[in-house]
C-alpha positions in Angstrom: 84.5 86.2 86.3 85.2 85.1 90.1 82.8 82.3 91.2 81.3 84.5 94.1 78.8 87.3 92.8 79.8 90.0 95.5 75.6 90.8 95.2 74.8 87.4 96.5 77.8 85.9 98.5 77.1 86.3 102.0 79.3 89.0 104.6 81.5 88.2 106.2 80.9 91.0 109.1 82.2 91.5 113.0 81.2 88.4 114.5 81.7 85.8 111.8 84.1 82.7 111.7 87.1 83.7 113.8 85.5 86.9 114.3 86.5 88.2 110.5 85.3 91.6 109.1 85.3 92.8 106.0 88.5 94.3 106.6 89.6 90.7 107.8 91.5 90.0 111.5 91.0 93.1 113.7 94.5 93.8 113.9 95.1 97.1 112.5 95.0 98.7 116.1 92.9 100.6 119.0 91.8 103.1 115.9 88.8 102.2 113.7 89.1 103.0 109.9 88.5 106.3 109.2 88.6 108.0 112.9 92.2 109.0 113.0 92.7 112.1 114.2 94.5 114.5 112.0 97.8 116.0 113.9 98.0 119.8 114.8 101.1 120.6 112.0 100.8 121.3 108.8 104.1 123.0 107.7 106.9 121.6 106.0 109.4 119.3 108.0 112.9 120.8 107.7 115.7 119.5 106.1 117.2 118.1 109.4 113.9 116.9 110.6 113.1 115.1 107.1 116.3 113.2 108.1 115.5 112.9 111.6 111.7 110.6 110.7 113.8 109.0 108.0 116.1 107.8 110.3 113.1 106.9 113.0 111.8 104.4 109.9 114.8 103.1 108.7 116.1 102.3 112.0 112.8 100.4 112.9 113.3 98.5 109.6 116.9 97.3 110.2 116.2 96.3 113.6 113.0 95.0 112.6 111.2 96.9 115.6 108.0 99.1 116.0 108.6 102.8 116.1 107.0 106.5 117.5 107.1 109.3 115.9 107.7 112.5 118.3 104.6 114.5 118.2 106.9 117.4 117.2 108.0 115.2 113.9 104.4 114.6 112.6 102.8 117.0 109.9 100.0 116.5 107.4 102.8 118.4 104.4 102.5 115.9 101.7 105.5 117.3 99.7 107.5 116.2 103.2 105.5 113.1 102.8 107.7 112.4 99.8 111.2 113.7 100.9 111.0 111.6 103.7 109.8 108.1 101.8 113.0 108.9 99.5 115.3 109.4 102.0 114.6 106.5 103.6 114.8 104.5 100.1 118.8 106.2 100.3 119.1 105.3 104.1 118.5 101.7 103.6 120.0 101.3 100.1 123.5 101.1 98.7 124.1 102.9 95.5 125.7 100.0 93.1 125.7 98.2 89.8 122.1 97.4 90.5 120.6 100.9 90.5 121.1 103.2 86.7 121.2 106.2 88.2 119.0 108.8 90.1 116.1 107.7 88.4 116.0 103.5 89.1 114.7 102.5 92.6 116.5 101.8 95.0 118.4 98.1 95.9 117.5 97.1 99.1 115.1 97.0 102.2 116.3 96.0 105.7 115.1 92.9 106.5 117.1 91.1 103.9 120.5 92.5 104.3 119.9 96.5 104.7 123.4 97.8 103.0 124.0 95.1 99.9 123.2 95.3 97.0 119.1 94.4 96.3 117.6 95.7 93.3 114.5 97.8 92.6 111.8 96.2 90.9 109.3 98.7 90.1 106.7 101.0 92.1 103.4 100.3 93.5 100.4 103.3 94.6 99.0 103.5 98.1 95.2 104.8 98.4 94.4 104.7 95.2 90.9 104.1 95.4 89.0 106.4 96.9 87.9 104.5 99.8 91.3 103.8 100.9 91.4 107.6 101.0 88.3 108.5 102.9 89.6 105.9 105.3 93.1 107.4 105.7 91.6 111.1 105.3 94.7 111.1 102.6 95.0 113.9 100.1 96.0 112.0 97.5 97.6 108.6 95.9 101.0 107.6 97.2 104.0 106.1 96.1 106.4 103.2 97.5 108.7 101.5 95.8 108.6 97.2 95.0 112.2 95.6 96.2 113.3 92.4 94.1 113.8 90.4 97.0 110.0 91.4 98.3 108.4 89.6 95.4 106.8 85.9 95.4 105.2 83.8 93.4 101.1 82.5 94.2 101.1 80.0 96.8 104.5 80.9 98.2 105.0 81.3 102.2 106.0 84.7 102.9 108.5 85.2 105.7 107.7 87.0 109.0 111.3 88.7 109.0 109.3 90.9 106.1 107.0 92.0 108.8 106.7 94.4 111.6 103.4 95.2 112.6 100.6 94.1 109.9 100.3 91.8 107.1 97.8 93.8 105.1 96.2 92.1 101.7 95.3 94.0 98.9 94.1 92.3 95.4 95.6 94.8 92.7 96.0 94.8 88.7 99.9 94.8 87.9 102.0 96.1 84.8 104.9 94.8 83.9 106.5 97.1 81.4 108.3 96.1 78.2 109.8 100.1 77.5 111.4 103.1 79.8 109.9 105.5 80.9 112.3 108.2 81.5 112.1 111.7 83.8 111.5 114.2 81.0 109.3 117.6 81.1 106.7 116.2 78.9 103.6 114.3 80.8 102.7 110.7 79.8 99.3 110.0 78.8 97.5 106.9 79.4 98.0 105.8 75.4 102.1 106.6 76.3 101.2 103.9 79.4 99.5 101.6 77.8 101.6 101.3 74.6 104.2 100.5 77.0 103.0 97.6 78.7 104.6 93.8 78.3 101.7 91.9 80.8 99.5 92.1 83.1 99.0 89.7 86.0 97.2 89.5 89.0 98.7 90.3 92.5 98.6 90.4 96.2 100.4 93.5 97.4 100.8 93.0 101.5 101.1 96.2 103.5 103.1 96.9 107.1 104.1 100.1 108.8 106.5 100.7 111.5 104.1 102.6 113.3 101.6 100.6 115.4 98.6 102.4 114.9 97.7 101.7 111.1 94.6 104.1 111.2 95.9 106.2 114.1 99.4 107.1 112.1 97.2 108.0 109.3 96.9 111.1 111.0 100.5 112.3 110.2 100.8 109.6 107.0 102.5 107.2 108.9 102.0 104.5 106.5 102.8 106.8 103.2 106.3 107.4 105.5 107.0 104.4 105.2 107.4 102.9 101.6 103.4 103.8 100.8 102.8 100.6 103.4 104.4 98.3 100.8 106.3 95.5 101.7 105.5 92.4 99.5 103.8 91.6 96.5 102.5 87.9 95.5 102.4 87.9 92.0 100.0 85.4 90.0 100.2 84.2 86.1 101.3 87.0 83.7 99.5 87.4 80.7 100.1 89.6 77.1 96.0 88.8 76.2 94.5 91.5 78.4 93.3 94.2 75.9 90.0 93.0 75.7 89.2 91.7 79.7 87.6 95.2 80.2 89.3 95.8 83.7 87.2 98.4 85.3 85.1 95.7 85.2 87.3 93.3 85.8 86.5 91.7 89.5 87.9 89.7 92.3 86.3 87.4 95.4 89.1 87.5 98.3 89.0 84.8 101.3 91.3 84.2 104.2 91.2 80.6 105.7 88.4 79.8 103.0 85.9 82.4 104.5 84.8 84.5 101.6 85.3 87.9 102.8 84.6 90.6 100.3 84.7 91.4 96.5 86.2 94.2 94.0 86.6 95.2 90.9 89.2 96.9 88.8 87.7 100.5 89.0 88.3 101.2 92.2 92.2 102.3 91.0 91.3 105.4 90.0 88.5 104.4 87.1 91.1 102.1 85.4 94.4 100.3 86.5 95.8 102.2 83.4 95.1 105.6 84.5 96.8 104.8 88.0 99.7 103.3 86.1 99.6 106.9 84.5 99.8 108.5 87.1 102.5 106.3 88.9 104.7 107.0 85.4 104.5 110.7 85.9 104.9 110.8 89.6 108.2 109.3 89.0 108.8 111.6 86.3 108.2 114.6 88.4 110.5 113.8 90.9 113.1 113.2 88.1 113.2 109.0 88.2 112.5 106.9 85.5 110.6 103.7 85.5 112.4 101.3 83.2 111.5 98.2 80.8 110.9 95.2 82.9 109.8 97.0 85.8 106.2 96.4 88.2 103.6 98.5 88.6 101.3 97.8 91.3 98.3 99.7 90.2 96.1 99.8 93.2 94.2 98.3 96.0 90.7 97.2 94.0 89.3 95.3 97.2 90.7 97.7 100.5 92.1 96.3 103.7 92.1 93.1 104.7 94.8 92.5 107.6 96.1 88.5 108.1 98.1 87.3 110.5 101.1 84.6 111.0 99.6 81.2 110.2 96.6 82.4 107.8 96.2 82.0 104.1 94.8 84.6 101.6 93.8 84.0 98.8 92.3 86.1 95.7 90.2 85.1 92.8 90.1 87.0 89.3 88.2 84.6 87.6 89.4 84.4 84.1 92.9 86.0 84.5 93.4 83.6 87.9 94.1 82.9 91.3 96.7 84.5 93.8 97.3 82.8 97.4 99.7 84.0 99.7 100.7 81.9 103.1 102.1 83.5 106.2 104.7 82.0 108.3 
């Protein structure tokens, strides 16, 4: 496996080269992981005020701007959680050739020509692992959807027009899948999931928010408003022999500018990549959209934060199913 042992390799704590932490630059904002305070609401956002904070997010994404929520808009409802991250999937989208139906997501992201026609690529989970979730004081695993025009090859220099606030690296296990999946009543088990994967490769997905405050915000879900914190994914060598790499033992070294910063391994989504691509599959078939052959799923976060910045590269080792590096402009 990766060529750092995360037993021996040395921390990289606060105070290290550049001042690195484990959780990389310290530019997540004034709130430190896992003291956000939760807000006062917890009813449901009406159907007008679903549209209002979709329309605060989208906004901020077209103009490429940091946003605030009202105090009056924020709630800890997760079922409003997901109205709002699919309204704002319709607010920056276009209904066209490239989307089959009610089910596909959506084509398109502001930032890269909010209104045309960009496909949907796939789906990736937020706070999968349960530190991510203790950090976030989340309820649960969330959704966001991958855009075509958000994904990029290892060693590729991702633009900052992708970026608002944060350029936050997270070594994951993706799927790419080789049958549909589509809304029915009937649950998917993790055999239906498995049987229906084409690959598996190794990725960097890189997380941003509108909202300034990525800790702060998680007291109202600020980053699970907005598109589960996805924004990119760096994808690395795909491979069909992945049966036998046992991948919830499967781990990973990450380093930014060449400093080793911290390891992971592949249990940390949810026991098993394979049981968060489960769960991803029947998310989507809950709320009545399929996941189709030759879609991504992103299955998880293995390694937690690790926030870059412009100018820095990241850089994550799997060992025997190889290297992702991702550059920032």
């Amino acid at each position: 496996m990766p060529g750092n042992d995360p037993r021996t390799a040395e921390p990289r704590l606060s105070g290290g080269p550049d001042g690195l932490s484990d959780r990389g630059r310290p530019i997540y904002g004034p709130t430190p992981p896992g003291e956000g305070v939760p807000c006062a609401r917890y009813s449901p956002l009406t159907g007008p005020e679903v549209t209002e904070v979709a329309e605060i997010i989208a906004g901020a994404r077209r103009s490429r701007r940091a946003a605030e929520l009202p105090e009056r808009l924020r709630t800890r409802h997760w079922a409003s959680l997901v109205e709002v991250l699919l309204a704002v999937d319709q607010l920056l989208c276009r209904a066209g050739p490239g989307r089959a139906g009610p089910g596909r997501a959506g084509p398109g992201r502001a930032g890269s020509g909010a209104g045309s026609d960009l496909t949907g690529a796939g789906w990736k989970i937020g706070a999968a692992s349960v530190e991510i979730r203790r950090a976030e004081g989340l309820p649960s695993p969330s959704p966001g959807i991958i855009y075509a025009h958000t994904i990029f090859p290892s060693g590729a220099l991702l633009p900052g027009s992708l970026f608002i606030n944060y350029r936050n690296c997270e070594c994951e296990f993706a799927f790419q899948l080789g049958l549909d999946f589509p809304a029915r009543a009937e649950p998917y088990t993790e055999a239906d999931a498995r049987a229906g994967i084409d690959s598996l490769f190794p990725a960097l997905e890189i997380g941003d928010c509108v909202f300034g405050d990525w800790y702060g915000a998680s007291g109202y879900y600020g980053s699970c408003l907005d598109n589960g914190g996805g924004a990119a994914l760096v994808s690395g060598r795909k491979t069909r022999d992945w049966i036998d790499a046992a991948l919830p033992h499967a781990s990973m070294d990450v380093y930014l500018n060449g400093h080793y910063i911290k390891s992971g391994q592949g249990s940390a989504a949810m026991g098993h990549p394979v049981t968060s691509l489960a769960w991803m599959l029947n998310w989507a078939r809950e709320h009545g959209r399929a996941v189709c052959a030759g879609d991504i799923v992103s299955t998880g976060t293995c390694t937690g934060h690790l926030f870059a910045a412009p100018g820095d590269t990241v850089r994550a080792d799997f060992g025997p199913l190889g290297v992702v590096e991702a550059r920032f402009a």
